[in-house]
N, C-alpha and C positions, 0 to 999 in steps of 0.2 A: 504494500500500500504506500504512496508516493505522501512525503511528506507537504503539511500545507504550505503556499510560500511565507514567507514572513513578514510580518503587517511591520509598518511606521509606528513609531513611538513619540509620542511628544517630549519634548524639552519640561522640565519644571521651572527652569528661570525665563525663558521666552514665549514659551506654548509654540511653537516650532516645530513638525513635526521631523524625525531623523530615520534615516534607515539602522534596523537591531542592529547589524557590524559595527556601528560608529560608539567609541569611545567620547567624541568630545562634540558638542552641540557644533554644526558648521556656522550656525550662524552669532552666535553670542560667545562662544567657546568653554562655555559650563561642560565641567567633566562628569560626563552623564552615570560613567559605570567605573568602578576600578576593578581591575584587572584582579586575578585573583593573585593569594600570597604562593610566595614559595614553601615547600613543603622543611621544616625542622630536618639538622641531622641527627641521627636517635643518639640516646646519649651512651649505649652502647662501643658505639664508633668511636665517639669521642673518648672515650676513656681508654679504648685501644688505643689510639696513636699516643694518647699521655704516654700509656705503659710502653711504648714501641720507643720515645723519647725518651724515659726516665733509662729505660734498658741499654741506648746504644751511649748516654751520659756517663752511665755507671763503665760500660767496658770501656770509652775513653779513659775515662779516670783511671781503670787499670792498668791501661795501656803507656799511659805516661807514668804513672808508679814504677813499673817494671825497667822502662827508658831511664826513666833518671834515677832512682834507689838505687834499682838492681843496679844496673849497668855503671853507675856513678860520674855521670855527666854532669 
């Protein structure tokens, strides 16, 4: 079943009628719709790369322990 086409929508600050695509009134420039948000990164994720970050900190810090103690540079 073929979709109906899509009717004109009036302006609230002009009474202007616009085609549904349109974000912004053409004729007054009133922003009709906002766009929707982006979606959160879960906080999952985020606390992987913490631990992915605190992990490659700590084997640095190893890594230069061993260079300058050990080695006695």
């Amino acid at each position: 079943m073929p979709s109906p086409p899509p009717t004109a929508r009036e302006c609230r600050s002009c009474g202007k009628s616009y085609p549904p695509e349109v974000y912004v009134c053409p004729i007054c420039r009133n922003i009709l719709v906002t766009p929707g948000t982006r979606a959160k990164t879960p906080g999952w994720i985020i606390g992987l790369l913490v631990a992915i970050i605190a992990l490659l900190a700590i084997y640095a810090a190893v890594l230069a322990y061993q260079v300058l103690v050990l080695h006695r540079f």
